[in-house]
C-alpha positions, 0 to 999 in steps of 0.5 A: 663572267663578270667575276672571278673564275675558279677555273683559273686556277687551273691556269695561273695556279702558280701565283694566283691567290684570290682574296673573298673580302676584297673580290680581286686575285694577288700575285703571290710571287710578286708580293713576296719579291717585287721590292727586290725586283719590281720595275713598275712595268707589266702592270704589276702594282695592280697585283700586289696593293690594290689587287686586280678585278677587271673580270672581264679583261682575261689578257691581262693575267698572261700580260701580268706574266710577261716574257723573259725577263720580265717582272713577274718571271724574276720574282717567279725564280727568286721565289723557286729559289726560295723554295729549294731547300738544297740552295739554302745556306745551311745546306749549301755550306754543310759537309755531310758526306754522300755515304752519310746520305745514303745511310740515312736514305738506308735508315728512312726507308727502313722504317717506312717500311716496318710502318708499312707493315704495321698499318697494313695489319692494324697493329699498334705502334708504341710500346709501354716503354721505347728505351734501350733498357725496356723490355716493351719497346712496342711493335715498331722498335722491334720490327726495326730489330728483325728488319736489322737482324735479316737485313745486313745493309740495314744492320750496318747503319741502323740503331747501334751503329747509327748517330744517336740523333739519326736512328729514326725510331722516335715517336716524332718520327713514327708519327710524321711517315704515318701522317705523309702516308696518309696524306699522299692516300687522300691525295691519290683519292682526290686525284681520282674523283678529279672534277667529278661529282660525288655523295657524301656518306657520313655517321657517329660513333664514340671510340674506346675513349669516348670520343664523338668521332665523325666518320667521312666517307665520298661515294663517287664513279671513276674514269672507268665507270666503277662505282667507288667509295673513300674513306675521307677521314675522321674528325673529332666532334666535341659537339653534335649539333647540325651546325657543327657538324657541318663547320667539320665537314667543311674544315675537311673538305678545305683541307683536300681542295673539296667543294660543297657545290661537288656534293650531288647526294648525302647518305646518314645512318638514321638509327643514329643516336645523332638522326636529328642533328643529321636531318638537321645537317642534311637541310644546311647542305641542301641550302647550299647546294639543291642537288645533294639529295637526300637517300636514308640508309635502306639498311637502317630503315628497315631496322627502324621499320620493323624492330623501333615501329614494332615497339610502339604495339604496347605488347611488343614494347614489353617483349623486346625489352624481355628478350635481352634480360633472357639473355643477361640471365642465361649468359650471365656466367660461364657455368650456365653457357655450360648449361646450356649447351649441355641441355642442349645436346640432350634436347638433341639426343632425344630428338635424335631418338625419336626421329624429330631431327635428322642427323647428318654431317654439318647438321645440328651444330651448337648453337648459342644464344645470340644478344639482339643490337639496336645498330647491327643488321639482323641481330634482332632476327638472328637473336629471336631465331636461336631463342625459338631453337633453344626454347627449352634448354633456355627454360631449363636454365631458367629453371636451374637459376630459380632453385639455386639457394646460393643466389641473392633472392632478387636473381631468383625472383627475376628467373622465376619471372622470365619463366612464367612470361616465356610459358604463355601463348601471347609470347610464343605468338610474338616471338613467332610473328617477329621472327617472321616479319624480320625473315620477310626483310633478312635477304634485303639487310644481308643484301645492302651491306655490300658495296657493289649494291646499287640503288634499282636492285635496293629499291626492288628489294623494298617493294618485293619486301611491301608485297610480302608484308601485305600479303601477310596480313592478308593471309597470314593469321591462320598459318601463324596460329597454327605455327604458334599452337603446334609450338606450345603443344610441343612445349606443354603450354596453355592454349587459351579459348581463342574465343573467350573473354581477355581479361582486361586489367586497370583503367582498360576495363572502360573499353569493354570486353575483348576476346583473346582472337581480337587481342591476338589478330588485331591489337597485335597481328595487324597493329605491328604490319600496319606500323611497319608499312606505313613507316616504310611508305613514310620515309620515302619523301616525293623527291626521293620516290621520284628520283628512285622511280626515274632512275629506275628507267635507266636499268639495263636489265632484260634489254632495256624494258624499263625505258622511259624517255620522259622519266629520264629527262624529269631525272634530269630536270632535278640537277639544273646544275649539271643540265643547261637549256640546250642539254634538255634538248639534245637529251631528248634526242639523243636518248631516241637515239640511245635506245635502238643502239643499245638494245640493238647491240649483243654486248648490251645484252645480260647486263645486271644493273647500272652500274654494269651499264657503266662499266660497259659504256665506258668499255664500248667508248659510249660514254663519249658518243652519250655523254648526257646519258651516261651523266645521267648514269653517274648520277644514278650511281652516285646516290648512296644506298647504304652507309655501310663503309661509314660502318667498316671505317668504325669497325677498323676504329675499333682494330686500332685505338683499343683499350691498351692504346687509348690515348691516341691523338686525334690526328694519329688516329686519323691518319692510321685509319686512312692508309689501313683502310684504303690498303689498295690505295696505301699499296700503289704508293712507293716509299720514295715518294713516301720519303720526299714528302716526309722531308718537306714536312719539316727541316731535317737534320739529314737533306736527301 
């Protein structure tokens, strides 16, 4: 390679450092000493003023380092020196006792291990007031009381019986052991992923103090052919647009030694209120690298497809911006959820009664009525579910709020509104026909919100979801006519001549004259199927139904059957990067050869998924004889399906900055959020190592 290679790094990590602008690597030993220690010999003039660039001549690096005695080995040792911190002058010369050390060791590792505790519980540090005389010294002080009172050695030489400047509860210190734990997480997680690729799944959310926070999280497959996902940080965006975000990103990935060419997929939550400034990010990354494709949120597509697209049918957009005033009216005061459940429980009895209902241990629970979300799965489902169970408690109340003489008149008028839209057939028919479609697509949500869902079983799900939706409008209208009609039979509800003329208001008289069955069936019926397909068929790109299509060949399931060869080498033409011209022809052959050993093989058979056959492969040391494939595996595995640890990352936000604890820094933020989310990796570290590094932190009064 005529230029300069990272790999060296690996080699000459010690002392090499590589300048951009001038396109030649340093000796950074010899430039700090070589005044002191430089004897002209070993060419190192060439790496300290000019820089060296003879790419080609590899040799001379290990010239450069010579043997002992040499230039290069005397500016290394006075460097080592420099960098031991107990041959300095000030410690050397110190008289701080060993006891006086191992009070302070005593002292360190006891409040480590009190933050331990609080990170792991997402508790709050701080108090209102840390001093002696406060009655809120906050969680962390008065951990290191308990500790103090259960714990003798630690009573001994901590708070009251510790140097004044050495009782190592001050907030400095609270917020240094935090930020070296977090640190030494992120560490372990980058030594993890190692020279791997991986996907980068990122998303928005504002915290308690209204902050843009930009949440990062790495998707990736280990040694052992785990499918894995990191929460890499937070970062703080005072601006959303694709260009800054991807300044950002890139701050942080410098930060851990992480590289953009490493990224071989990207995941965003599209029903962001930030989906343009993603498309836009997603397309600077592409620029950069063509092998991080790009895979929507599935979880999210089907919110957008059937609850936003819904909205673009006129009658739908009135219907879902009527549920959430339902919902305000009747939940507005605690005496009305009294209400309802009161009206509730005698809906029941009467049922009961009757024998409309059954009655049973676990049956017939209280039920509330649940408010829809535009960012939470299912919520529009679940919503319209209990509105449909609680139609006439609802009503009731409705009805209650109508007559209340107390009320100002506009809450009246409001009640009395709602009423006379919730008692006609067309609204029985949309919430009937809403709850049906999103029932079609309510597994495939619940499905990918968990972390071992990988992308074959996503992808289908969303065909058998296709399927259905198809066969609905094929033949669903009479069952949902029939379903609706019984409905307001039940309630007393007016059923019109579905064959009558509609009676068309305004502007709409122009059109002609409509029957009620032309309005229900196909301005209505049809119209919110047909959105909803066509947006699901729409966001499927043709790279991303290819690779979803060839990946699919890769399933191990009901022993191999949907093998295709030739779909596995276009899977591997669109990663040129991974892929050179020899690795096209080895793969073809060695997947002749994969095939017949695998199907042949009783510990390949029952497997679920891909990521199964990873974990297998791995286990089965195949992973070395089927090397391309198993890159291929990884490859598969490492598109992300769902953004569903971006959205854990912000739900744990909400456990540590909370309304009482506002006014956060960003980086204590941050470094709370990596060690409590990634516990597993926050349990593997010990407190030594935790201690080391807070001592290199920064000069300390005390030296271990």
């Amino acid at each position: 390679m005529r230029r300069f290679n990272p790999l060296w790094y690996n080699e000459f990590g010690t002392w090499l450092e590589y300048s951009e602008s001038k396109d030649a690597i340093f000796c950074l030993h010899c430039y700090l000493f070589s005044c002191e220690h430089g004897d002209g010999r070993g060419g190192h003039d060439a790496f300290v003023a000019e820089g060296f660039s003879n790419w080609k001549d590899k040799q001379r690096l290990y010239k450069h380092i010579g043997k002992v005695g040499s230039t290069y080995k005397l500016c290394f040792s006075a460097a080592k020196d420099l960098m031991n911190r107990n041959q300095h002058i000030d410690i050397v010369m110190s008289d701080i006792s060993d006891k006086a050390k191992h009070d302070y060791r005593i002292r360190l590792n006891g409040s480590i291990q009190c933050i331990q505790y609080l990170i792991r519980q997402g508790l709050a540090f701080r108090g209102h007031d840390e001093t002696d005389a406060s009655m809120n010294q906050g969680n962390f002080v008065e951990l290191v009381k308990f500790l103090c009172e259960s714990n003798e050695e630690v009573n001994n030489v901590s708070l009251n019986n510790a140097p004044e400047n050495l009782k190592m509860i001050a907030p400095s210190i609270q917020k240094d052991i935090t930020h070296v734990a977090a640190s030494l997480v992120t560490r372990a997680i980058i030594s993890d992923i190692g020279d791997n690729f991986f996907s980068i799944l990122v998303d928005e959310a504002r915290d308690i103090s209204t902050k843009e926070q930009m949440a990062i999280v790495l998707r990736y497959v280990n040694d052992n052919g785990e499918i894995i996902e990191r929460f890499l940080g937070l970062v703080h965006v005072s601006d959303t647009t694709a260009s800054l975000l991807k300044e950002s990103i890139e701050l942080i990935f410098a930060k851990n030694g992480l590289s953009l060419t490493k990224i071989h997929g990207q995941g965003y939550d599209g029903a962001s209120n930030m989906s343009g400034q993603f498309s836009g990010l997603k397309s600077l990354i592409l620029a950069e690298n063509n092998s991080a494709y790009y895979v929507h949120c599935f979880a999210h597509q089907l919110q957008l497809a059937l609850v936003a697209c819904a909205k673009k049918v006129y009658a739908l957009t009135d219907f879902f911006n009527f549920i959430p005033l339902v919902c305000n009216v009747v939940g507005a005061s605690c005496k009305r959820a009294d209400i309802l459940r009161q009206k509730q429980l005698e809906e029941l009895v009467k049922n009961i009664a009757s024998d409309d209902v059954q009655s049973r241990r676990g049956l017939n629970q209280e039920m509330s009525l649940l408010r829809p979300g535009d960012t939470r799965w299912s919520s529009h489902y679940r919503s319209l579910v209990s509105l449909c169970t609680l139609f006439d408690p609802v009503l009731d109340v409705l009805e209650i709020v109508k007559d209340d003489t107390t009320l100002v008149h506009a809450k009246r008028s409001e009640a009395s509104a709602l009423i006379m839209r919730m008692e006609t057939f067309e609204f029985v028919l949309l919430l009937h026909l809403m709850i049906k479609v999103l029932a079609i697509t309510n597994e495939l949500s619940q499905a990918l919100q968990r972390k071992d869902q990988d992308i074959v079983n996503a992808m289908s799900l969303v065909k058998v979801s296709k399927v259905l939706l198809l066969k609905m409008r094929d033949n669903g209208w009479d069952n949902l006519f029939q379903m609706t009609s019984e409905f307001c039979i039940k309630h007393d509800i007016d059923i019109p001549d579905i064959e009558s003329a509609l009676a068309l208001q305004g502007r709409t008289k122009r059109r002609g004259t409509v029957t009620h069955l032309h309005h229900f069936k196909v301005d209505i019926f049809y119209a919110v199927i047909d959105t909803q397909l066509q947006e699901l068929n729409d966001r499927f790109s043709e790279v991303s139904s290819n690779l979803l299509e060839c990946m699919s060949c890769l399933n191990p399931y009901n022993s191999f059957l949907a093998f295709d060869k030739n779909k596995l080498c276009e899977f591997a033409s669109y990663y040129p990067s991974d892929f050179d011209l020899n690795d096209f022809v080895m793969l073809e052959y060695q997947l002749e050869t994969y095939i017949v050993d695998v199907q042949s093989d009783h510990d390949f058979l029952n497997l679920k998924g891909i990521a199964d056959l990873a974990k297998r492969m791995v286990e089965k040391k195949k992973h070395i004889v089927y090397h391309l494939i198993y890159l291929l595996v990884k490859l598969a595995l490492t598109l992300p399906v769902a953004t569903v640890s971006v959205e854990r990352a912000f739900s744990a936000m909400k456990y540590i900055k909370t309304t009482l604890h506002n006014r956060m820094g960003d980086e204590w933020l941050n470094d709370c959020l990596v060690s409590y989310i990634e516990k597993d990796v926050f349990d593997s570290i010990d407190n030594e190592s935790i201690m080391i590094e807070f001592q290199k932190l920064r000069p300390r009064r005390m030296i271990l």
